[in-house]
N, C-alpha and C positions, 0 to 999 in steps of 0.2 A: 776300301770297300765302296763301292758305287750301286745303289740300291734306288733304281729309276726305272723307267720303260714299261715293261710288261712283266707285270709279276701277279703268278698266281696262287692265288688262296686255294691250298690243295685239301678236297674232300680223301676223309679216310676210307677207305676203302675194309669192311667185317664180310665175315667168314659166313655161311648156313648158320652156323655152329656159332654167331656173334663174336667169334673171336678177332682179332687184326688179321687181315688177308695182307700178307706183307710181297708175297708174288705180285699180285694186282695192284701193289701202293709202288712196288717197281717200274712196272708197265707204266701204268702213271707218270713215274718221273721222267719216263725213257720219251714220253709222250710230249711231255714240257719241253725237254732238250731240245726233240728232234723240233719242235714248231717254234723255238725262238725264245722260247721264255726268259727273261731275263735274272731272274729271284724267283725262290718258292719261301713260298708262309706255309709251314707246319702245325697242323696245334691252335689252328685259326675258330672261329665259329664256322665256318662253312667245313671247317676238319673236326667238328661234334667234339672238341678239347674238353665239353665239360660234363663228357659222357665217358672220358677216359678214366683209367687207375692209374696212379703214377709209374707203374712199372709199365704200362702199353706206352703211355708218354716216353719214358725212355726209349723202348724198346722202337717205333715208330721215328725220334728224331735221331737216335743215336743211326738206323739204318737209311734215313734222310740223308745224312750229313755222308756216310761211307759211300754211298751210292753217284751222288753227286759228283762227291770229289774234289770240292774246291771250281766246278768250272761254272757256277752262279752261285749269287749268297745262297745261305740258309736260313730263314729269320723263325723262332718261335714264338709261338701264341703262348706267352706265359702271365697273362691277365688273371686276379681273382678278387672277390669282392672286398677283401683283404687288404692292408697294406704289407702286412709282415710275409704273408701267404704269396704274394705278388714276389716278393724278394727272393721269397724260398725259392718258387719258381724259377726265375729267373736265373739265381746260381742255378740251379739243375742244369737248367740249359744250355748255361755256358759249360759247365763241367764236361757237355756232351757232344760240344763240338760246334754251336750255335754260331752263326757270324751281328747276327742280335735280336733283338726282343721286340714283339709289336704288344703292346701292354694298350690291353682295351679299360677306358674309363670304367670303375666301381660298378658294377651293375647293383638292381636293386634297394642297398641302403641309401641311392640318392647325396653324396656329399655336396659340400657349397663348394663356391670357385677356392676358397682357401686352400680345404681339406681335397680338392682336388690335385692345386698346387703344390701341395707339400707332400701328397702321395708320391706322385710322379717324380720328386726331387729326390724322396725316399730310395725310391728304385733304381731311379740314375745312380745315389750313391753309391747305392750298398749290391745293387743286382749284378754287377761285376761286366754287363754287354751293353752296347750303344742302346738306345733307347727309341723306338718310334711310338709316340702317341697315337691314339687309335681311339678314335670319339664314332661314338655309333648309338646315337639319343633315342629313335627306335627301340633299338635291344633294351640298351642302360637304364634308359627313364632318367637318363641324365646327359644334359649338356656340356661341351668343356669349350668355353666360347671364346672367341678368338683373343681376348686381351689378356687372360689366360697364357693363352699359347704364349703370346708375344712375350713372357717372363718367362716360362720357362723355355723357349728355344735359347738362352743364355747361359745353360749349364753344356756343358763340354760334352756329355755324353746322352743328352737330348737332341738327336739327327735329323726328325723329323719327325711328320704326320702322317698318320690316313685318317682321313676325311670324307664319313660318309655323307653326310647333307650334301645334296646336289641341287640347293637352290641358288642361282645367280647372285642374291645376295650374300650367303657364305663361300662362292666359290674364290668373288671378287676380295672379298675378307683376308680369305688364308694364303689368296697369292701374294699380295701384298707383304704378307711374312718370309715369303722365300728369303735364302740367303744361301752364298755358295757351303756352308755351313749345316743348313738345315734345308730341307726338302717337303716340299709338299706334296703328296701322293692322293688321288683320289680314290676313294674305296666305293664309289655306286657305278655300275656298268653305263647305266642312262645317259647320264653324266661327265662320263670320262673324258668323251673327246670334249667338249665345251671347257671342261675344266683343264685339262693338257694346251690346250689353244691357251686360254685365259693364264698359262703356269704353271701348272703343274707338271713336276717331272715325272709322273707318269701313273700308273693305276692298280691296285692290287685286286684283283679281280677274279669272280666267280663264272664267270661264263668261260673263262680260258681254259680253264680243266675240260672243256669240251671241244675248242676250235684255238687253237692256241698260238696258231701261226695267222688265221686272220686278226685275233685280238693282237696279235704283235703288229700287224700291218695298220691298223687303227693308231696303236701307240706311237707309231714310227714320223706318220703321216701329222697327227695331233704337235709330237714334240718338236716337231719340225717346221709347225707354224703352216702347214698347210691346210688351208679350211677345204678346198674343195675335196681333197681325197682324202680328209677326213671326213666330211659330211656323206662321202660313199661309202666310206667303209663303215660308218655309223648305220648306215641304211641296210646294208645287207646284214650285218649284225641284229639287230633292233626286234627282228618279228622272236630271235633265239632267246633276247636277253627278255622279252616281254611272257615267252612261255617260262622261263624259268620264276618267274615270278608268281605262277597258278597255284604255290604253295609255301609252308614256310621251309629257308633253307636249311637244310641240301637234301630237302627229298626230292626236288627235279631235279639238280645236278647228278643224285645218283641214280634217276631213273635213266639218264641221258649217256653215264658213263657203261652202264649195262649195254644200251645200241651200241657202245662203240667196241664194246666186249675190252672193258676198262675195270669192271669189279660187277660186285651185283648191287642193286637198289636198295640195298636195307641199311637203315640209319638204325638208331640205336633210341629205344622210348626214353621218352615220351613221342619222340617223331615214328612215322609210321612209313611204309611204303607208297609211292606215289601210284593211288587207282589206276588200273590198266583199261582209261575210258578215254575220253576228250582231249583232255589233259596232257595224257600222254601222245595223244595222238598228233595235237600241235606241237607238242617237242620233237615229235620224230619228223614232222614235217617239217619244223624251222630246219634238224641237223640238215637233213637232207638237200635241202634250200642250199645248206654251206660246204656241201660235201667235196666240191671241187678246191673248197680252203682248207681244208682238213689233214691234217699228216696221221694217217695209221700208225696206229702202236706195232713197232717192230717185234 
């Protein structure tokens, strides 16, 4: 399993009717394929995992995984604030065909670096799929800080990270950790190329659900140790990934997947639809900016 390059964090795509639009989460994946993607995250935060019921969770990875095919991973968002709950999870997903698990740190109850450590060891043992830790302090209200990491990258089915802090001094941190063993992945778009230059094997990222084949050409250019065609492809990216930022996510990602006639705009509340004002208006004009990068859903 090789889980590097461009991988994106797929928004769920609901129905009028708030049900799973599972046509439109197809197009989607057809959409990933056809631009490069290298891995999809199901079940991620930017895929409202925790707006699901366990049976759309199924229902949503089990048609992930048949659709695919085996021709890039499948990794699920099987994170809960939990540690037991975390496990449950996780068999689920291997049950369902999962190639492995991105397990976002404890949100909320805040644990210390111990109970952080021994969550994650928890899940490596007993979750039954390789393991990507997934620190995202933002969301969590918790930190899982690099010397941390550096103990648990030592159990066999601990593969890697995503790493959302995109500040130079955690980029430089968690590269330092690579090993052909364990991977480091950046999870902030801003970021990505600085951090793929700096080592990173590559990014899991929310603006690819929209332009997928130039977030692959960034990744490609990045992994390859190219700065100057990654400082371009950073640039033409950068006004798309700054709109998507006008709110929390994925309500610009799904007001963005509706321009591409990808699903409709509705998350699921507490999140709300993204105003059809300014907002929106920079979104449609960044896509449009990239339209020439863009692969149409077949």
């Amino acid at each position: 399993m090789n889980i590097r390059g461009s991988i994106c964090a797929l928004a769920t795509p609901f129905t009028v009717d708030g049900g799973l639009d599972l046509a439109a989460f197809g197009r989607l994946l057809d959409h990933q394929l056809a631009g490069g993607t290298q891995a999809l995250v199901v079940a991620g935060s930017t895929g409202e995992a925790h707006m699901l019921e366990h049976a759309e969770f199924d229902r949503l990875l089990a048609f992930a995984v048949s659709h695919v095919a085996g021709r890039v991973p499948v990794i699920a968002g099987t994170g809960e604030a939990g540690t037991a709950k975390t496990v449950a999870m996780t068999r689920r997903a291997q049950a369902l065909g999962a190639d492995a698990a991105l397990v976002v740190v404890p949100y909320y109850v805040r644990p210390t670096q111990d109970g952080l450590r021994r969550h994650f060891l928890e899940v490596a043992d007993h979750g039954g799929l390789p393991v990507l830790l997934y620190n995202v302090p933002t969301r969590t209200g918790c930190d899982l800080l690099p010397e941390t990491v550096a103990g648990l990258r030592d159990h066999p089915g601990i593969v890697g990270i995503k790493e959302a802090r995109g500040d130079r001094e955690r980029i430089c941190a968690l590269a330092e950790l690579v090993r052909t063993d364990f991977v480091y992945l950046s999870g902030d778009d801003g970021s990505a190329g600085e951090a793929m230059l700096a080592g990173a094997a590559g990014t899991i990222s929310v603006v690819a659900n929209l332009v997928p084949r130039a977030f692959r050409d960034l990744c490609d250019a990045a992994t390859a140790g190219d700065r100057a065609a990654t400082e371009r492809c950073h640039a033409a990216l950068e006004p798309l990934v700054q709109a998507l930022d006008c709110a929390p996510n994925p309500m610009a990602v799904k007001a963005g997947l509706l321009a591409l006639g990808l699903g409709l705009a509705l998350p699921r509340l507490p999140l709300v639809e993204l105003n059809d004002g300014p907002d929106r208006a920079r979104l449609h004009q960044a896509l449009s900016s990239l339209a020439s990068l863009t692969t149409a859903a077949g």
